[in-house]
C-alpha positions as CSV (number, residue, x, y, z in Angstrom):
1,X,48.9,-14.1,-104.7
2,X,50.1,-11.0,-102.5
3,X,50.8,-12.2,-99.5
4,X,49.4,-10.2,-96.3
5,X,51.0,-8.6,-93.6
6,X,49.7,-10.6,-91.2
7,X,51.8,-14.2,-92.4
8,X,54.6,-13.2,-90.7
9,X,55.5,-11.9,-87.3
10,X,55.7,-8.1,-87.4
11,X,56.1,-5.2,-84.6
12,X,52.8,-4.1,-83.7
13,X,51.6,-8.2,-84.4
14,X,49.4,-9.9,-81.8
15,X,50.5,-13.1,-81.8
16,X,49.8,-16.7,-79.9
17,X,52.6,-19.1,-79.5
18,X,52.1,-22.4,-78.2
19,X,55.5,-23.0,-75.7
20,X,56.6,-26.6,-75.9
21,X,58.7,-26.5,-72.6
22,X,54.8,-26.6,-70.8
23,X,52.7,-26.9,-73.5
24,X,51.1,-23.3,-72.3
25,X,49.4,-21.2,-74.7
26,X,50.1,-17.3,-74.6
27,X,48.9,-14.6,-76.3
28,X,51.0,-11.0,-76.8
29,X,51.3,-8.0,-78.8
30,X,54.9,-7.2,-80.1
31,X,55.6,-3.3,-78.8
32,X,58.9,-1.2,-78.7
33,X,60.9,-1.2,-76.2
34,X,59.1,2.5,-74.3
35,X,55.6,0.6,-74.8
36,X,56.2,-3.0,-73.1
37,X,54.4,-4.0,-70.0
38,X,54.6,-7.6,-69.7
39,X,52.4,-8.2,-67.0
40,X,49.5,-6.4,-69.9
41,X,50.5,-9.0,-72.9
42,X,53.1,-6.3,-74.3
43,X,55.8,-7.6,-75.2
44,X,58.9,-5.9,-75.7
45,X,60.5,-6.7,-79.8
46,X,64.0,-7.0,-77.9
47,X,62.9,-9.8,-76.2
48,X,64.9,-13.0,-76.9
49,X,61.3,-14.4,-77.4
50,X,59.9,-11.4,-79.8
51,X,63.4,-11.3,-81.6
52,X,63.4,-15.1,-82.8
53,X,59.9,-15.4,-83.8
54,X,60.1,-11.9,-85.5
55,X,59.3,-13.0,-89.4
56,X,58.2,-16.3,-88.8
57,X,54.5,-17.2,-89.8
58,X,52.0,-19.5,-88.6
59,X,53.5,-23.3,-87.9
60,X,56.6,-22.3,-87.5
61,X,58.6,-23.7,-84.7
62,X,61.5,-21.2,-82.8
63,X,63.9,-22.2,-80.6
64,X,64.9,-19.7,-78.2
65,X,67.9,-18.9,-76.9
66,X,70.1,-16.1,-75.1
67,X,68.2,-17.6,-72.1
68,X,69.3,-19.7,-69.2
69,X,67.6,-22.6,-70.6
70,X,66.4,-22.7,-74.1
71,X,62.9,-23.7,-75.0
72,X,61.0,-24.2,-78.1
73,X,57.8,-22.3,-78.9
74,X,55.4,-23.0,-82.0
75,X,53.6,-19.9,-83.9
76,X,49.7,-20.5,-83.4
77,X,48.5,-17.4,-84.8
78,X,49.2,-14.0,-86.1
79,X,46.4,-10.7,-85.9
């Protein structure tokens, strides 16, 4: 079985993450850095956020950090 593009976290993913410090669910696009606007769901893949869930897949749990206070988020879904 080949598997698809769309397992793992990719630029140009859309991706829901479930974040465990507020149990929020949010939902973003993974951009370059010229195309973010974060108020617009467009995040930048520099982000410490986009850069540790960058080829994760579904279920996945990231921990991330290069922030004041790290936090965990889980990988809901990829499109």
């Amino acid at each position: 079985r080949r598997s698809s593009d769309l397992e793992f976290v990719k630029l140009g993913s859309v991706v829901k993450i479930l974040d465990k410090s507020d149990n929020q669910e949010v939902t973003f696009s993974i951009v370059g850095t010229i195309e973010a606007d974060p108020f617009n769901g467009k995040l930048s893949n520099t982000t410490p956020l986009a850069e540790v869930i960058m080829d994760h897949k579904v279920g996945d749990v990231c921990t991330v950090k290069r922030v004041e206070e790290p936090y965990d988020v889980e990988i809901l879904e990829i499109k």
